[in-house]
C-alpha positions as CSV (number, residue, x, y, z in Angstrom):
1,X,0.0,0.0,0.0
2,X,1.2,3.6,-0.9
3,X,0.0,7.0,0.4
4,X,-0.9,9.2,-2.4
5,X,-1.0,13.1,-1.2
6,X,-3.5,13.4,-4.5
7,X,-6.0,11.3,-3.5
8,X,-7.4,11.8,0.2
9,X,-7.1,8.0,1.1
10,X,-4.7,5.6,0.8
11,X,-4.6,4.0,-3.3
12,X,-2.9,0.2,-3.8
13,X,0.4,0.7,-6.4
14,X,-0.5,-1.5,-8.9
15,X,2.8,-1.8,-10.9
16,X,5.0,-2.2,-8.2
17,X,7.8,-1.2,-10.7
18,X,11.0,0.6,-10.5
19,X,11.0,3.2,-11.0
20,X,7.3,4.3,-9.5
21,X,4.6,4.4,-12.5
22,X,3.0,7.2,-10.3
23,X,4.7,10.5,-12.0
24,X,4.5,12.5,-8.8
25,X,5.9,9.8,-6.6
26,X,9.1,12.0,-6.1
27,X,7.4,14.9,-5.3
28,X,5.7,13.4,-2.8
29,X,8.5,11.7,-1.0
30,X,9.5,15.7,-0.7
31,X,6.5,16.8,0.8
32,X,6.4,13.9,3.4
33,X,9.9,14.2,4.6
34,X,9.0,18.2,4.8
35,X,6.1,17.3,7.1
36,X,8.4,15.6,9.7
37,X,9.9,12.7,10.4
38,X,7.1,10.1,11.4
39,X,6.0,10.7,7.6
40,X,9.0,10.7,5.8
41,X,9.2,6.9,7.8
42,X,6.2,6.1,6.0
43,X,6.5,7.1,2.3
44,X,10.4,7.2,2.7
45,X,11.7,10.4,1.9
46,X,15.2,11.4,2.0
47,X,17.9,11.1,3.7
48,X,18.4,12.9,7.6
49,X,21.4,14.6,6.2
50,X,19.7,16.5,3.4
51,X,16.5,17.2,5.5
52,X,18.8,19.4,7.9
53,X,20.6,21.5,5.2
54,X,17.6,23.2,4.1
55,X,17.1,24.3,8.0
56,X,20.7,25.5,8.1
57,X,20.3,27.6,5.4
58,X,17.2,29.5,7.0
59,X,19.0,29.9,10.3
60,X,22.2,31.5,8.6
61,X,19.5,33.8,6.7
62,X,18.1,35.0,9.8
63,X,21.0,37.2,11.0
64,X,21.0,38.8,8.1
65,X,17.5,39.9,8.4
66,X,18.3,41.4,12.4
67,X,21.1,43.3,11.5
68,X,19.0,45.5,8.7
69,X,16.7,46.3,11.5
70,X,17.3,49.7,12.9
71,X,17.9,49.6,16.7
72,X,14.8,50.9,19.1
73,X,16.6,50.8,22.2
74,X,20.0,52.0,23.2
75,X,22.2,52.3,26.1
76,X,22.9,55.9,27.4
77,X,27.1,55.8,28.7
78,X,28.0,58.9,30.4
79,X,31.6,59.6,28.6
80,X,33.1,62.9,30.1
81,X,31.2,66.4,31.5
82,X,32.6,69.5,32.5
83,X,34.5,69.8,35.9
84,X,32.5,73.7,36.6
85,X,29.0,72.2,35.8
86,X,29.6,68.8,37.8
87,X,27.4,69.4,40.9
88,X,24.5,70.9,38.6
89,X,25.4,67.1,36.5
90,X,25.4,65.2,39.7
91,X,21.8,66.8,41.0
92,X,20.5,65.9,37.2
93,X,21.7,62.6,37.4
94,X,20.2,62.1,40.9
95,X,16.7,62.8,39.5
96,X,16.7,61.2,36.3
97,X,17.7,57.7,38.0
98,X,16.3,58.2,41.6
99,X,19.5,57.8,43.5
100,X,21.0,59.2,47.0
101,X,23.4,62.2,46.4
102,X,26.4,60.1,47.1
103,X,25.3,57.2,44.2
104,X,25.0,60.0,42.0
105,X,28.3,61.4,42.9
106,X,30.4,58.7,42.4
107,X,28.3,57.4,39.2
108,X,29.3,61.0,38.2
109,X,32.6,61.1,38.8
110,X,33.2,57.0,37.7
111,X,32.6,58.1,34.0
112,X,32.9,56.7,31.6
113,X,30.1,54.6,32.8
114,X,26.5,53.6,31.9
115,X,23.8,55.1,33.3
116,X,20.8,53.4,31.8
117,X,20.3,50.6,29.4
118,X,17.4,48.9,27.1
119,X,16.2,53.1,27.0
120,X,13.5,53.2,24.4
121,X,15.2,55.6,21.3
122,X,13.2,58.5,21.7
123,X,13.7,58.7,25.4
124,X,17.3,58.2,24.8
125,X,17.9,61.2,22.7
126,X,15.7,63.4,25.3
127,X,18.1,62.1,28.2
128,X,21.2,62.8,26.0
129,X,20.2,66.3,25.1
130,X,19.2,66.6,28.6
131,X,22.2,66.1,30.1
132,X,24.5,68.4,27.3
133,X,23.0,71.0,28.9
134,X,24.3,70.5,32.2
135,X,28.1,69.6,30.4
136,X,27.8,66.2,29.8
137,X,29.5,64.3,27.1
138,X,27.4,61.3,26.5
139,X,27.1,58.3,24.2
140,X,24.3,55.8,22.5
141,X,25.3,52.5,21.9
């Protein structure tokens, strides 16, 4: 007995030749290995091996495909600021991230360091302008 994908149940092979009388016999070896292993058991198929290549080939592709994207969130690093606008910095940096005045300070004075990450874009360029004006030299990576 033979599965035949044209027919919706299962038709007797007749000829029993080599190679199949059926002309689409190839194609559906194909489609059965495609549709997993328990049915490329059953009509055959083809080999493990060339099953996996195809899948490969698509995961390789993928990348690709991620790296065209545009970013949509960045991390904010605080690079360098101006020494005479450090305590107005410090008092910014305190309110934007909710820390104690001595967290701030030394996250200040620890740069180049991160202060936020995963920040949405928009937000990120608000918080970088933001903190140019108080003398801050910041970076979006």
């Amino acid at each position: 007995m033979k599965l035949n994908l044209d027919w919706p149940s299962v038709k007797r092979d007749d000829t029993g030749s080599w190679p199949p009388a059926n002309p689409n016999w190839f194609k559906q070896q194909e489609m059965m290995a495609k549709l997993g292993p328990m049915m490329g058991m059953m009509g055959g198929g083809g080999a493990p091996a060339a099953q996996a290549a195809p899948v490969e080939a698509k995961a390789v592709e993928k990348p690709k495909e991620e790296e065209k994207k545009e970013k949509s969130h960045y991390d904010i690093e605080l690079s360098k600021f101006d020494a005479a606008k450090k305590i107005a910095l410090i008092k910014e940096v305190r309110g934007i991230l909710g820390l104690g005045l001595k967290e701030a300070k030394e996250m200040v004075e620890g740069a180049p360091v991160w202060l936020k990450k995963e920040v949405a874009k928009e937000d990120a360029e608000k918080l970088v302008e933001k903190l140019k004006e108080f003398g801050a030299e910041c970076r979006l990576a």
